[in-house]
C-alpha positions as a printed NumPy array, in Angstrom:
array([[ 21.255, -55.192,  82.105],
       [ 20.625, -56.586,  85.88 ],
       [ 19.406, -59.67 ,  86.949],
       [ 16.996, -58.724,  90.418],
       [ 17.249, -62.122,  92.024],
       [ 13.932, -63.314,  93.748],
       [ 13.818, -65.007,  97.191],
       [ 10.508, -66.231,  97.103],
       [  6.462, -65.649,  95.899],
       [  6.418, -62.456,  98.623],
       [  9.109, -60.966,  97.171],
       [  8.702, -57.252,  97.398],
       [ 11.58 , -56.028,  95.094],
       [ 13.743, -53.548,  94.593],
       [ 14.026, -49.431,  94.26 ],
       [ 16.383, -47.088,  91.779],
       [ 17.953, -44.936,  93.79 ],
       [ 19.173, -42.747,  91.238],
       [ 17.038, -40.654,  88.752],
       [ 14.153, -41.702,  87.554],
       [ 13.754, -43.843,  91.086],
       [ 11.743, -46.682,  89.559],
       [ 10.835, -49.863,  92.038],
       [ 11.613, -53.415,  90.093],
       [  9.631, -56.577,  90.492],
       [ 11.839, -59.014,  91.758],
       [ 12.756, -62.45 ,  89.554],
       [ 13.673, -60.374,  86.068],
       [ 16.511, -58.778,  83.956],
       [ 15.978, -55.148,  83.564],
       [ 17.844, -52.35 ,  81.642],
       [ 18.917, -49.329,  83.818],
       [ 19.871, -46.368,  81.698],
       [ 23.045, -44.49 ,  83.546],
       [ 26.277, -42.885,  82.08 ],
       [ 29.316, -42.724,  83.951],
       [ 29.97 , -39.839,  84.175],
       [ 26.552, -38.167,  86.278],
       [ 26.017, -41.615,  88.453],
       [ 26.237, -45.621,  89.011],
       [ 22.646, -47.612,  89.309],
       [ 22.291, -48.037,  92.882],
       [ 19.865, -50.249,  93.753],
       [ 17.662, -51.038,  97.347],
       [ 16.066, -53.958,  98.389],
       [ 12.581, -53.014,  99.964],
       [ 12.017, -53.762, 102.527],
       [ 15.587, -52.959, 104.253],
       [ 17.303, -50.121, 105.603],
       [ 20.8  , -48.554, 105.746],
       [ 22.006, -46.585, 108.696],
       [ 23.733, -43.396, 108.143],
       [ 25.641, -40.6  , 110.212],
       [ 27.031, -37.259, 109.901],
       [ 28.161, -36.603, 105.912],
       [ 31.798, -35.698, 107.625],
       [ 34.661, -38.064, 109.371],
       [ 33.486, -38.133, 113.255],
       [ 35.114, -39.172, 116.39 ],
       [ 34.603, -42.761, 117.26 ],
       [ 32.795, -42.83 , 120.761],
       [ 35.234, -44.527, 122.206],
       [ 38.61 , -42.073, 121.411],
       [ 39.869, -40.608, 124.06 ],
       [ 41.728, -38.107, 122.223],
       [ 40.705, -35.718, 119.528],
       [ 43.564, -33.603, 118.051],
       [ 41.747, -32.673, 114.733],
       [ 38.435, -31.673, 116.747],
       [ 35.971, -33.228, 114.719],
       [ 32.405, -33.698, 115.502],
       [ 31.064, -36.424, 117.608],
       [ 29.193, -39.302, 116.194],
       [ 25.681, -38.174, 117.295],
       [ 23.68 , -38.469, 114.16 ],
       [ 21.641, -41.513, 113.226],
       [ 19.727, -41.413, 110.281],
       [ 17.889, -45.007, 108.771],
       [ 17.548, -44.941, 105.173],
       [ 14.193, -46.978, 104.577],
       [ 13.038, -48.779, 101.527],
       [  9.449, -49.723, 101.746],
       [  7.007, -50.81 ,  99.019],
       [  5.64 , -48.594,  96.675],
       [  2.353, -48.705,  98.631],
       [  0.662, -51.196, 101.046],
       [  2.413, -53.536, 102.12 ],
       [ -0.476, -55.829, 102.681],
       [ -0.398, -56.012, 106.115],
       [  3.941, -57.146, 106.1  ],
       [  6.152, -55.728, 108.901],
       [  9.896, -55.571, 107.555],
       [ 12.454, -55.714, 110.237],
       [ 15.748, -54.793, 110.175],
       [ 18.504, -54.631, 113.005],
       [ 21.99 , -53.44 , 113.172],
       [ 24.426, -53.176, 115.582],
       [ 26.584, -50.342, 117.015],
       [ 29.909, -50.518, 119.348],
       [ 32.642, -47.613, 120.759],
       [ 34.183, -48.259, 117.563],
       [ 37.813, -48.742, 119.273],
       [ 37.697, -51.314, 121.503],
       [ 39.293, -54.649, 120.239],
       [ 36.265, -56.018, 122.741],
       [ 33.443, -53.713, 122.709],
       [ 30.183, -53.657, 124.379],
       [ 28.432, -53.921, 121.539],
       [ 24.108, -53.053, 121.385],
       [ 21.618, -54.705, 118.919],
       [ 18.701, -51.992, 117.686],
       [ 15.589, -53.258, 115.941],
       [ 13.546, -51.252, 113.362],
       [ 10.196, -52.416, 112.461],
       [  8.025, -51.089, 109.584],
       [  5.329, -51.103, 107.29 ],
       [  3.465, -48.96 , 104.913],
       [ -0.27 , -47.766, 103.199],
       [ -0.446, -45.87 , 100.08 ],
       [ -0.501, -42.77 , 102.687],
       [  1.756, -43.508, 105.502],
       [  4.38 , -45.381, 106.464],
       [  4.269, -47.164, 109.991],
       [  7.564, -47.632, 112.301],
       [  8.776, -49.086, 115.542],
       [ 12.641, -48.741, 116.735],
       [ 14.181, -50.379, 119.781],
       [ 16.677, -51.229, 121.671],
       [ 16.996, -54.48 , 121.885],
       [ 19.883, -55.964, 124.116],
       [ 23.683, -54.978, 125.161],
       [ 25.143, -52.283, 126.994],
       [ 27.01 , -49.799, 124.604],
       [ 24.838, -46.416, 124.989],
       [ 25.624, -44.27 , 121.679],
       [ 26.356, -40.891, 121.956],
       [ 23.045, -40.214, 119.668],
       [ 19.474, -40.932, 121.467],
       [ 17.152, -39.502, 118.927],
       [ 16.958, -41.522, 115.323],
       [ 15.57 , -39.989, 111.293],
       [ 14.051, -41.811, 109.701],
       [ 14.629, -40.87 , 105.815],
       [ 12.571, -42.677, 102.739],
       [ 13.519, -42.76 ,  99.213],
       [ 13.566, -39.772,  96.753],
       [  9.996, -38.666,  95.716],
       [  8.154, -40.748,  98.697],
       [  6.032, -38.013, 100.752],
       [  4.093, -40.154, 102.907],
       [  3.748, -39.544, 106.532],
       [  6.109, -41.074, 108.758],
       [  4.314, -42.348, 111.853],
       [  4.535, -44.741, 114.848],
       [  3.313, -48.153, 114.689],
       [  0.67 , -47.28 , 116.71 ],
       [ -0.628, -44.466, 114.715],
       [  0.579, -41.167, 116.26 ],
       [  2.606, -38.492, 114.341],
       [  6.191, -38.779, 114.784],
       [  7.924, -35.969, 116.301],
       [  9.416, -33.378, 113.14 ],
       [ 12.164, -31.199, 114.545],
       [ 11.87 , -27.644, 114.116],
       [ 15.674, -27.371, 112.411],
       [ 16.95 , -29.056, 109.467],
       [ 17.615, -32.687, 110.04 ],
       [ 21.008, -34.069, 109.213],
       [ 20.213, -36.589, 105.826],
       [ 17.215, -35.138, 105.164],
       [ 15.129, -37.253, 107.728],
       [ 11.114, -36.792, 107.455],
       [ 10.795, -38.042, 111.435],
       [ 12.888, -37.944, 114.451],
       [ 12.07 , -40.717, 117.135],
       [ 13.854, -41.064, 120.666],
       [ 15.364, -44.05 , 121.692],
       [ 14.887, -45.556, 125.07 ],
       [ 18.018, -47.479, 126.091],
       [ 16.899, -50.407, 129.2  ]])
């Protein structure tokens, strides 16, 4: 038993990322079945994202050295959680921030994801909004939940470029970043 704590009336709740992936109205106790043993409840908030990289250790943009050669840190994959279906017209935003990952006083830059969905497609905008650290990646998946096959498109209503290889975390679009 969980208590989904509710933030207000627009609340748009939560997901089960684990098997059988059900999305929880906000402001209740519910009862997630899960042994041990095969997996944890892991639980999103809609509405928010996570971003993810390669599924191995990387080198940190900012070494200078790399004695065990290991791959750079050129993946970025967003994890999105939207609603169910329509989102009635509500843009979720979300930003996070990246740096060399060495310096004790990095440049550090601010990127902004926007999104929102329809029962068929789900709608996003990413930026960059302000600093002066320039990522090895320039291209960014976008990955939704388990069982969500929507469209992924822009929020002005073109297709989102699909690479013709398979896309590290299983992303369903691949948008390129501008950096200003």
């Amino acid at each position: 038993m969980v208590y989904l704590p509710k933030q207000d009336g627009d609340d748009p709740g939560y997901i089960n990322l684990s098997a059988p992936y059900q999305y929880f109205e906000a402001g209740q106790w519910v009862e997630i079945e899960s042994t041990w043993e095969t997996s944890i409840p892991v639980l999103a908030k809609v509405g928010t994202a996570v971003p993810t990289g390669r599924d191995v250790q990387t080198v940190a943009p900012g070494d200078v050295r790399n004695p065990a050669k290991l791959p750079p840190d050129d993946v970025r994959v967003l994890e999105i959680f939207p609603p169910k279906g329509d989102s009635g017209g509500r843009i979720f935003n979300f930003e996070w921030l990246e740096d060399d990952g060495i310096s004790a006083k990095p440049e550090i830059s601010v990127f902004c994801l926007s999104y929102s969905s329809s029962s068929s497609e789900v709608r996003v905008n990413l930026r960059h909004k302000s600093g002066s650290f320039k990522p090895v990646w320039q291209r960014i998946g976008i990955c939704l939940p388990a069982g969500d096959s929507r469209n992924v498109v822009t929020m002005d209503g073109t297709a989102a470029p699909i690479e013709p290889q398979p896309v590290v975390g299983g992303a369903r679009a691949i948008f390129q970043i501008e950096f200003s």
